[in-house]
C-alpha positions, 0 to 999 in steps of 0.5 A, a space after each residue: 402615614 409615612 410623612 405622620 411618622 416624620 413629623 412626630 419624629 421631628 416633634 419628639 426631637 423638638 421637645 427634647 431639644 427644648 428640655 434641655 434648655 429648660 424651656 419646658 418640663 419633662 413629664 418623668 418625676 422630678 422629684 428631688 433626691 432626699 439625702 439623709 438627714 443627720 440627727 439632731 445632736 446636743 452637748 450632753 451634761 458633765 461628768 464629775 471628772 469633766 470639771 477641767 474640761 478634758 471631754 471635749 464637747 464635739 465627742 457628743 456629736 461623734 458618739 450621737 451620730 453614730 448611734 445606730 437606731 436600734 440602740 434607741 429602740 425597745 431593743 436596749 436591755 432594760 437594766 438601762 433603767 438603773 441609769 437613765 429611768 425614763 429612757 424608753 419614753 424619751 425622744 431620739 434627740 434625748 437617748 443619743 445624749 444619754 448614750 454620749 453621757 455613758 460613753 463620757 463616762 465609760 471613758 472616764 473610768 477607763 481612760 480619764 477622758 485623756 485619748 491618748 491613755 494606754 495601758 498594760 495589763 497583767 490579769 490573765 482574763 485581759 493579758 492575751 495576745 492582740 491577734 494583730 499586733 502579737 502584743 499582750 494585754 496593751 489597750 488604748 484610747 478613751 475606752 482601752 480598745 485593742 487593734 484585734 477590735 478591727 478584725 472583731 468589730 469591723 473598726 477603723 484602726 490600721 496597725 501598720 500605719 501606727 507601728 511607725 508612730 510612737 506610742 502615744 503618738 495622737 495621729 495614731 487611728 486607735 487614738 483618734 477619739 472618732 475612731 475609738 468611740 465608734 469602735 466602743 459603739 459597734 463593741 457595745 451594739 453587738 452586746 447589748 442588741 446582737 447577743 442580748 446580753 444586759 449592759 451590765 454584764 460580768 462577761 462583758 467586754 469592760 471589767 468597768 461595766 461589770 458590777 462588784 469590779 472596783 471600775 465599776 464603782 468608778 463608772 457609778 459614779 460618774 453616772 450621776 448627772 446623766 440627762 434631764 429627760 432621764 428621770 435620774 433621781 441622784 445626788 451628783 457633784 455636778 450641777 444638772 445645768 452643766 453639759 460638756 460645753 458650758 464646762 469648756 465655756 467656763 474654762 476658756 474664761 477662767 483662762 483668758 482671765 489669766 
């Protein structure tokens, strides 16, 4: 018995010896871990304001990556529908470029596509002060955010860093277009999903999405040449074959012509 237990001892060690050198397979699950698969992004169509190509097409993909997916769910509120008419029967792919589009637009109305836009405010709704900074009524970036946004929102801006920059400075965290975008992102999930409240919404964190504000007739109209999928019928001074990247494309030829 003794020398059976010995040999099986030395069986054992022989195997594992073995395995370590590859020449023959563990019986324990080989099976490879599935890292997560990113979505599958794409350029989303022009804004009227884009015809100079100030949004950069690689905010597409920040914005479309970041999507959470509850925000292509049935869980979007369905005033969505004023926009995009067919966003509910529309693939993964197509809603995150929808929402790219809307935060290309948003950030028209508010910013002009320009990331390091900052602004001051003097309406007592707006002018409160920012818990972080002691300032009142400053926003910033392409969709105006303040630094209270990152106590709020849980987003990436750090203000004793940015105070030793100057103002417009574009190192800045709260201008960094990633940061900005994703901050808007969270804004709006907790709006539209947390509180199921309407995208549209006079209480809203954005005077633009609050219809019967004159921003909001900005962001109307820069909301007319959303995504082919979406069923849009519109007249829009942008042709629906246009995305933010034919626009850089055509830019960038005009220039080297020159």
């Amino acid at each position: 018995m003794m020398e059976w237990l010995r040999f099986a001892s030395c069986l054992a060690l022989l195997l594992l010896a073995l395995e370590s050198l590859g020449l023959v397979t563990s019986c324990r699950s080989n099976k490879p871990v599935q890292a997560s698969q990113e979505p599958e992004v794409k350029p989303a169509p022009a804004t009227p304001i884009d015809a100079n190509n100030t949004w950069n097409p690689d905010w597409d993909a920040i914005v479309e990556k970041a999507i959470p997916p509850e925000m292509l769910s049935r869980e979007v509120p369905r005033d969505v529908q004023r926009f995009c008419p067919r966003f509910y029967d529309m693939s993964e792919t197509d809603k995150r470029a929808f929402w790219a589009y809307f935060f290309q637009a948003l950030a028209g109305a508010e910013a002009g596509l320009n990331p390091t836009t900052r602004a001051h405010h003097t309406e007592p709704e707006v002018s409160v002060p920012d818990s972080v900074t002691g300032m009142s009524g400053r926003t910033e970036g392409l969709l105006q955010l303040t630094y209270a946004d990152a106590e709020r929102y849980g987003c990436d801006f750090d203000w004793q860093s940015d105070r030793k920059l100057k103002p417009n400075d574009p190192n800045k965290t709260i201008l960094q277009p990633k940061n900005n975008l994703e901050c808007g992102i969270k804004i709006l999930d907790k709006q539209i999903i947390g509180q199921r409240r309407p995208l549209l919404y006079r209480a809203g964190y954005w005077s633009t999405l609050q219809p019967g504000r004159p921003s909001y007739r900005v962001f109307a109209k820069e909301m007319t040449n959303p995504p082919l999928a979406c069923g849009l019928r519109t007249k829009s001074t942008v042709s629906q074959g246009e995305s933010t990247k034919t626009v850089r494309d055509q830019v960038a030829r005009r220039n080297d012509a020159h």
